[in-house]
BALOBA-1460 file (C-alpha; in Angstrom, 3 decimals):
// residues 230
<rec num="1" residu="x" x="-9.014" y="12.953" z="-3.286"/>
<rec num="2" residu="x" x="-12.451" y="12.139" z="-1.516"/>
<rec num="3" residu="x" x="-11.099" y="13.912" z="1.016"/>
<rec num="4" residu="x" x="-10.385" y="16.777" z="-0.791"/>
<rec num="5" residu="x" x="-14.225" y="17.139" z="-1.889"/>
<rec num="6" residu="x" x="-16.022" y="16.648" z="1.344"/>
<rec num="7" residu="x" x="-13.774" y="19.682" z="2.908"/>
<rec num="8" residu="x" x="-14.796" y="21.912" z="-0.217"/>
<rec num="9" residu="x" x="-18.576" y="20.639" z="0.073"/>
<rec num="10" residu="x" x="-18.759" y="20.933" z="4.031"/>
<rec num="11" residu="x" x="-16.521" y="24.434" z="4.272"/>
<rec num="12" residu="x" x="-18.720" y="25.766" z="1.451"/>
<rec num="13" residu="x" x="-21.648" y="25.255" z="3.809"/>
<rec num="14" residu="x" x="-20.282" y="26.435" z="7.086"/>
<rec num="15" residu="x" x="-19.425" y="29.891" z="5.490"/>
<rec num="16" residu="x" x="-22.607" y="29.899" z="2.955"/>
<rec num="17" residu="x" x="-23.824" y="33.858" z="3.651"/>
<rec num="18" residu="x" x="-27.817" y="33.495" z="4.005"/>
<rec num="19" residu="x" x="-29.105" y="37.118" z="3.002"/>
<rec num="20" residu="x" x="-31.081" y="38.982" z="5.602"/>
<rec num="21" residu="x" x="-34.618" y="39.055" z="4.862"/>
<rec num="22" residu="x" x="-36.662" y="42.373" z="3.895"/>
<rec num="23" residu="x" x="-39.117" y="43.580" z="6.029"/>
<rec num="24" residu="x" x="-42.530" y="41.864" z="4.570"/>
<rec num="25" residu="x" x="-45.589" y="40.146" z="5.512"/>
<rec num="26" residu="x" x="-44.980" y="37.102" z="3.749"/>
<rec num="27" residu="x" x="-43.828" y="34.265" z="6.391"/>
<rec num="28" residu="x" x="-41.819" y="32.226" z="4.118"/>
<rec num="29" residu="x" x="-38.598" y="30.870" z="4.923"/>
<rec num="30" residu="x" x="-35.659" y="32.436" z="2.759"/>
<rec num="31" residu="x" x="-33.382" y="29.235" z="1.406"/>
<rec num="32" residu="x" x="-29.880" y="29.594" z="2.025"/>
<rec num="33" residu="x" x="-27.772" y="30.012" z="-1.339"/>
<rec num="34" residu="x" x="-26.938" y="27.355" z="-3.494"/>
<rec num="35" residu="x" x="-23.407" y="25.872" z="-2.691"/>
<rec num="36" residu="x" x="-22.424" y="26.787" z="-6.200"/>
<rec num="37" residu="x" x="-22.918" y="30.793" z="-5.532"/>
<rec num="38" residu="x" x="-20.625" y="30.478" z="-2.032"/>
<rec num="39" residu="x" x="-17.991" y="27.933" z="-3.617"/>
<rec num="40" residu="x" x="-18.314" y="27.018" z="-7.486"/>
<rec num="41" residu="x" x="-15.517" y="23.811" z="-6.623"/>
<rec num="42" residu="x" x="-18.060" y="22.404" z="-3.742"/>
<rec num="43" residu="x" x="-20.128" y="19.153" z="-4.716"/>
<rec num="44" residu="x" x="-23.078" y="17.885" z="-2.817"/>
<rec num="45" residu="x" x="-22.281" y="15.565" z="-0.458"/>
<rec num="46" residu="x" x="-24.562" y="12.815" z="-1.977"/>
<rec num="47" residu="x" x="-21.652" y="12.440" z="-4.964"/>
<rec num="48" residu="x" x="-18.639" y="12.234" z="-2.782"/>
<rec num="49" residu="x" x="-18.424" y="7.853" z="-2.582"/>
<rec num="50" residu="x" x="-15.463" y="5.524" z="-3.007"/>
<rec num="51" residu="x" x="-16.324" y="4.469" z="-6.335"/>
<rec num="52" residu="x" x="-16.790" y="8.016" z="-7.831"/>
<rec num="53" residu="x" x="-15.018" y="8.601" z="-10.736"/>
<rec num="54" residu="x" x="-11.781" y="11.091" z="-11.013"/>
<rec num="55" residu="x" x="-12.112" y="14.498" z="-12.079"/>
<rec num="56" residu="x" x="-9.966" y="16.240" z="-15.200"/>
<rec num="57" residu="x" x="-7.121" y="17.656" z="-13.460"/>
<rec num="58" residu="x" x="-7.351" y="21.203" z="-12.255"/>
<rec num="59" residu="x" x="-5.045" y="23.751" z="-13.314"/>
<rec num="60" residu="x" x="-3.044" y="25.553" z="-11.106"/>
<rec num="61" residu="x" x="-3.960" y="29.109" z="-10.251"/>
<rec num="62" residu="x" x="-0.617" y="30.372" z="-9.359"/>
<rec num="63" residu="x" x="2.710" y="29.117" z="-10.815"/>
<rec num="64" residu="x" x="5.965" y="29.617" z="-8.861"/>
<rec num="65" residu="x" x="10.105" y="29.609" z="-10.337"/>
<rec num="66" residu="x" x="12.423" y="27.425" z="-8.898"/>
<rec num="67" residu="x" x="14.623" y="29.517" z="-6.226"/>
<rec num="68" residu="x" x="11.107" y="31.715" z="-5.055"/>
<rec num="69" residu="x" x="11.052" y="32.610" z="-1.160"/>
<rec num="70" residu="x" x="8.609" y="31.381" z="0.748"/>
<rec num="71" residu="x" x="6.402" y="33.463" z="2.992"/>
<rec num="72" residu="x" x="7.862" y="30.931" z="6.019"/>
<rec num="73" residu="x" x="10.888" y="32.671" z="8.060"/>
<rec num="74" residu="x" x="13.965" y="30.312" z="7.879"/>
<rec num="75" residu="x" x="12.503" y="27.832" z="5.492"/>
<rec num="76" residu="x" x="14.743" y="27.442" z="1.978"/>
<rec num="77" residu="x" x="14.498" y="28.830" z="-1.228"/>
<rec num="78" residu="x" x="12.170" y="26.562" z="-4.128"/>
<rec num="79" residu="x" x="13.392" y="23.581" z="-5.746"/>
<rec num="80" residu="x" x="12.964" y="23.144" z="-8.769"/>
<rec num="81" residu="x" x="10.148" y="21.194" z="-10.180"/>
<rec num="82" residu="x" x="12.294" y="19.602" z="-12.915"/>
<rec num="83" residu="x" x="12.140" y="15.987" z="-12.092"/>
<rec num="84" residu="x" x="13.683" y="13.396" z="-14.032"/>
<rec num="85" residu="x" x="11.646" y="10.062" z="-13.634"/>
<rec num="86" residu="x" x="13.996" y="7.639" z="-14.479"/>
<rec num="87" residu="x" x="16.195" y="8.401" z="-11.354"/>
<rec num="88" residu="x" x="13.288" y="7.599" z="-8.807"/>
<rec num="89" residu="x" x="11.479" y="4.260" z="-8.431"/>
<rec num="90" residu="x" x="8.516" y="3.018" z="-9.995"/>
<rec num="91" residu="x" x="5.224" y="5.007" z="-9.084"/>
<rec num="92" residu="x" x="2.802" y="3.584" z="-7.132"/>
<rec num="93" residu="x" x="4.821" y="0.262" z="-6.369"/>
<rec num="94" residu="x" x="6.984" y="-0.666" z="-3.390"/>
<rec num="95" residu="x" x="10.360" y="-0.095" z="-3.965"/>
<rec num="96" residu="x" x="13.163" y="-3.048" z="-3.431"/>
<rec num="97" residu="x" x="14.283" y="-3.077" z="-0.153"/>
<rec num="98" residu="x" x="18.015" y="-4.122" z="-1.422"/>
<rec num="99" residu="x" x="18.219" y="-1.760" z="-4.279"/>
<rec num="100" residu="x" x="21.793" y="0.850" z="-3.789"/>
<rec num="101" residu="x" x="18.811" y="3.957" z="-3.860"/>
<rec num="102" residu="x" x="16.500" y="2.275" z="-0.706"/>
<rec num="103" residu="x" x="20.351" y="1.006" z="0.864"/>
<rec num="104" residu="x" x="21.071" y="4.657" z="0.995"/>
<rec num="105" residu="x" x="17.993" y="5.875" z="2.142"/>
<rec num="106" residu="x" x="18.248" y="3.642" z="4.894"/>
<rec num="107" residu="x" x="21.644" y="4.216" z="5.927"/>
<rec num="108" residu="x" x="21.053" y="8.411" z="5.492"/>
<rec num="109" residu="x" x="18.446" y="7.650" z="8.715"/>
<rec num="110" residu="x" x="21.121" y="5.552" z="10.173"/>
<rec num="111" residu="x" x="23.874" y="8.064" z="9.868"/>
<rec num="112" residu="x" x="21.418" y="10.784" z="11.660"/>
<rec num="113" residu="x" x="20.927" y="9.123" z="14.599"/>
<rec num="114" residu="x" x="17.489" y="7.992" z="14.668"/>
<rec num="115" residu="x" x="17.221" y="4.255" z="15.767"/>
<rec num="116" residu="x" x="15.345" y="2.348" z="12.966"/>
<rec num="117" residu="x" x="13.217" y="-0.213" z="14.897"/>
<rec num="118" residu="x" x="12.584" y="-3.694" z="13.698"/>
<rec num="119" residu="x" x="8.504" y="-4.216" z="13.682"/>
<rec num="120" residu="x" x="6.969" y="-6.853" z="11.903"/>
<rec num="121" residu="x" x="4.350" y="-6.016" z="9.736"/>
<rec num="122" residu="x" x="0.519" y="-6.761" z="11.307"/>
<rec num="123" residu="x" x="-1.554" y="-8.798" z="9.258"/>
<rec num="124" residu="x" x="-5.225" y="-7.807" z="7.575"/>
<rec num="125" residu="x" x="-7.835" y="-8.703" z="10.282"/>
<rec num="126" residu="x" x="-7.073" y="-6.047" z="12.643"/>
<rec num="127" residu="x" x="-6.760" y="-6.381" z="16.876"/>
<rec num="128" residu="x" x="-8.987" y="-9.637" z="17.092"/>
<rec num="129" residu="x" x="-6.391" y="-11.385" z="13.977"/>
<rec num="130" residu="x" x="-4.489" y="-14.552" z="16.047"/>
<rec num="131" residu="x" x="-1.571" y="-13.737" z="13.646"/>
<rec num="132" residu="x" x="-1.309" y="-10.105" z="15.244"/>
<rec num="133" residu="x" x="-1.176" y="-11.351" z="19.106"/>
<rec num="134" residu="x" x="2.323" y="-10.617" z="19.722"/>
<rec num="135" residu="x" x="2.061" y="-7.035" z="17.854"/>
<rec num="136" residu="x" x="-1.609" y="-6.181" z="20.422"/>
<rec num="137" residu="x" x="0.845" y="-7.167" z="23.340"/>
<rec num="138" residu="x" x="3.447" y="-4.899" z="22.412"/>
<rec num="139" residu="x" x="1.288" y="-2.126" z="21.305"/>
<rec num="140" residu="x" x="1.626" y="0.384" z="24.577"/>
<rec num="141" residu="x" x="3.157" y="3.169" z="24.696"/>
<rec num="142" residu="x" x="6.425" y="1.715" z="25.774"/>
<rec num="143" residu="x" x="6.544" y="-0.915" z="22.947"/>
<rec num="144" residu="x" x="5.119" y="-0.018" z="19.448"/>
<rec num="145" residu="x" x="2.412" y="2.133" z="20.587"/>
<rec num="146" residu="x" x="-0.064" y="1.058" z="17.918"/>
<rec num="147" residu="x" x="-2.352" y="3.488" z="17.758"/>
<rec num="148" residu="x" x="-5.150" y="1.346" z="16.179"/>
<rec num="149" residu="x" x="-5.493" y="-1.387" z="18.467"/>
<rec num="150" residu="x" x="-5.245" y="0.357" z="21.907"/>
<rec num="151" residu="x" x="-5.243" y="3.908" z="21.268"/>
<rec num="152" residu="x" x="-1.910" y="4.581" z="21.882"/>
<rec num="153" residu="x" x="-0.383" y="8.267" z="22.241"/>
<rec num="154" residu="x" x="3.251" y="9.298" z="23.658"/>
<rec num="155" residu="x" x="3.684" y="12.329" z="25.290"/>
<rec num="156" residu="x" x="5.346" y="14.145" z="22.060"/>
<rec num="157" residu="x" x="2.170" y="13.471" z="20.285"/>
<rec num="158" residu="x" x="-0.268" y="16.323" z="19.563"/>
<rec num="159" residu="x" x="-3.684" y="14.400" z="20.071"/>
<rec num="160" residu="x" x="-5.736" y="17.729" z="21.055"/>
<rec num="161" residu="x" x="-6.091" y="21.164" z="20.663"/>
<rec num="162" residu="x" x="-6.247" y="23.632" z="23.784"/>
<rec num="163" residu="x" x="-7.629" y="26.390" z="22.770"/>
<rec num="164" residu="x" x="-11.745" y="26.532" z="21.756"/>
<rec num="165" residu="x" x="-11.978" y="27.016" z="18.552"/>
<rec num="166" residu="x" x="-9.198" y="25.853" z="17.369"/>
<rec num="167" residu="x" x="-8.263" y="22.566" z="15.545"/>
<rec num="168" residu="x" x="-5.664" y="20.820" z="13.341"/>
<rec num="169" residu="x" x="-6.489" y="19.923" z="8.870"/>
<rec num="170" residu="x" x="-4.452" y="17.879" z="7.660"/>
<rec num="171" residu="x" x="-4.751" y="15.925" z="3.936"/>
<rec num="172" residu="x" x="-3.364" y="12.661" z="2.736"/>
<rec num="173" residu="x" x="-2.092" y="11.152" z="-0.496"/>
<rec num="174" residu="x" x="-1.893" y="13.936" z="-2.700"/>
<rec num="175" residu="x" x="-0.910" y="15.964" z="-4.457"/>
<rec num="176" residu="x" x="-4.072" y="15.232" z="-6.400"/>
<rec num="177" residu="x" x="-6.660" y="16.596" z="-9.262"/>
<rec num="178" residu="x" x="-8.510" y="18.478" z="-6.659"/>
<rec num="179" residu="x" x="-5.443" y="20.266" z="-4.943"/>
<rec num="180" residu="x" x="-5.088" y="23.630" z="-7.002"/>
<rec num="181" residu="x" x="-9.007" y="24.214" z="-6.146"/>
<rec num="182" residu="x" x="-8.654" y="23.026" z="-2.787"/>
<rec num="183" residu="x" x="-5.476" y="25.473" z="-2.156"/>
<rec num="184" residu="x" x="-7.353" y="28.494" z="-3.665"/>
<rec num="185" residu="x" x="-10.099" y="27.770" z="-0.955"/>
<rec num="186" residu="x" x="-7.880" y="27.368" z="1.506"/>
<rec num="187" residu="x" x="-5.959" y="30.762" z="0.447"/>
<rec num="188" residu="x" x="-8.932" y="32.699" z="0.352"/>
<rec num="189" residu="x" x="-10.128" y="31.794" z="3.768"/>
<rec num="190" residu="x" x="-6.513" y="32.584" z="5.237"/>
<rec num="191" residu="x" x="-5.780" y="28.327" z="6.376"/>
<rec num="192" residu="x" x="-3.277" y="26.594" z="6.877"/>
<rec num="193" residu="x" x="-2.497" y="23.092" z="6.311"/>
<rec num="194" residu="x" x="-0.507" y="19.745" z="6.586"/>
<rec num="195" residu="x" x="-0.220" y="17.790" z="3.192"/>
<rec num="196" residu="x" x="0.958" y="14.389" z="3.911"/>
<rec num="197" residu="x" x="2.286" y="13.999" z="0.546"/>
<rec num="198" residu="x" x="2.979" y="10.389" z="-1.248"/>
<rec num="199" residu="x" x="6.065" y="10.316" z="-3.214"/>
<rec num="200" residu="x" x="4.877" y="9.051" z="-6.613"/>
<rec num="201" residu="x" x="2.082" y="12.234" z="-6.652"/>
<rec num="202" residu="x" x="5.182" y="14.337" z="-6.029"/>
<rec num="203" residu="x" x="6.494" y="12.768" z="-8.995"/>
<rec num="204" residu="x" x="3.615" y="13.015" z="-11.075"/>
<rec num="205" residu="x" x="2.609" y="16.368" z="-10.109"/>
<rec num="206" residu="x" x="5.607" y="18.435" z="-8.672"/>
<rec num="207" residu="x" x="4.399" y="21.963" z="-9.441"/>
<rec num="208" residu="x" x="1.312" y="21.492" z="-7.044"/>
<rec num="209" residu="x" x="3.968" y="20.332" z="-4.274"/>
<rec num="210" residu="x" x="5.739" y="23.911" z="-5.073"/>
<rec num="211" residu="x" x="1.933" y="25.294" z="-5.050"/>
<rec num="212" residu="x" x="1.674" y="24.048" z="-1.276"/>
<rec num="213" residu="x" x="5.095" y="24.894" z="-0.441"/>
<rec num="214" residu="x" x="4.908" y="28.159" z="-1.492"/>
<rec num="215" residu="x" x="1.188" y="28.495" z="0.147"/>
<rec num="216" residu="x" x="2.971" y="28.504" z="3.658"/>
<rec num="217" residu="x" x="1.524" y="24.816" z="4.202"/>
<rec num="218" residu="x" x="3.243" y="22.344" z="5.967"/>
<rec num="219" residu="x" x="4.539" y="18.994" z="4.113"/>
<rec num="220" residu="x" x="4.916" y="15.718" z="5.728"/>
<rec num="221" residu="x" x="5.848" y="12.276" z="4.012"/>
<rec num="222" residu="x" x="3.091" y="9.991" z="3.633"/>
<rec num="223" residu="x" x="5.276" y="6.857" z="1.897"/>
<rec num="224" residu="x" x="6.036" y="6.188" z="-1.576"/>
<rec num="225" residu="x" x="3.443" y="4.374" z="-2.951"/>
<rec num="226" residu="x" x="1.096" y="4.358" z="0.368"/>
<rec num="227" residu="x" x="1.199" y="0.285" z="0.899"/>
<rec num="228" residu="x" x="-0.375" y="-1.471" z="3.752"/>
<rec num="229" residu="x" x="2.004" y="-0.360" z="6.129"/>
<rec num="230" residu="x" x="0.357" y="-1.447" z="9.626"/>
């Protein structure tokens, strides 16, 4: 969600308009418009902090029905948004490894031919932690390739882009209050973006998920309840 806000402050700066100035013998400087006149869902920078409090949730400027076609060629109809919470884990919580739902998850990757590797879990302390030797000596590219502690990339990772001016947005852990406003910028400036989405915030708000799906964006899973995973 913090993330959400900085984009909307820092974007509404990069494209804030300044107006020419008049011909004039004054020598004052002419301020550059307030965010608020370039982007009324920016905030100043100053109160975007961990700690700051949520915002009401935003409505949605555009609603879409279930079995809509996206503007992406090849990519399927809507789904609907009707979700039935009782079938789907517990938001925001882990779910049990050895319940029959996770036991088919886990055998659906199985059954498609991806190998599911066996990694311990790191421990909090990071690359110096004595309990996360073995993981830092199996962290190259040809082991784990832990990214944090070594800087690890394969070669069908996208770690740059080649062109000047160009470069990759992504956002994490929504969908969130901010999204509808934060889709509306990003529609009206003609950008795309990843949403790496966490599954309980697809539960809890499934029409913004249709909202990005339907905005061309591209979805990604981000977990279920976004534990400490590494």
């Amino acid at each position: 969600m913090i993330a959400f806000a900085a984009v909307l402050a820092a974007a509404a700066v990069a494209n804030a308009q300044i107006t020419p100035r008049q011909a004039a013998t004054s020598t004052a400087n002419v301020s550059p418009p307030a965010l608020s006149s370039t982007n009324p869902t920016a905030i100043p920078l100053s109160s975007i902090y961990a700690s700051a409090p949520t915002q009401a949730t935003v409505a949605l400027h555009t609603t879409y029905a279930a079995g809509a076609t996206p503007p992406i060629s090849g990519a399927p109809p809507l789904p609907t948004a009707a979700i039935t919470a009782a079938n789907w884990p517990a938001l925001d919580a882990i779910p049990p490894l050895d319940s029959p739902q996770v036991k088919q998850w886990i055998q659906e990757v199985a059954n498609s031919g991806i190998k599911i590797p066996t990694v311990a879990q790191t421990q909090l302390g990071g690359c110096g932690e004595p309990a996360n030797a073995a993981a830092l000596a199996n962290a190259s590219a040809t082991g784990n390739c832990w990214w944090t502690c070594g800087g690890c990339s394969r070669d069908t990772d996208i770690t740059t882009c080649p062109d000047k001016a160009t470069w990759g947005l992504s956002f994490d852990d929504g969908p969130s209050p901010y999204t509808p406003d934060l889709l509306n910028y990003l529609d009206a400036n003609k950008i795309k973006s990843t949403f790496f989405v966490v599954g309980s915030r697809a539960i809890s708000r499934p029409e913004m998920l249709q909202a990005e799906y339907m905005g061309g964006h591209q979805l990604s899973v981000h977990t279920w309840s976004h534990p400490t995973l590494t």
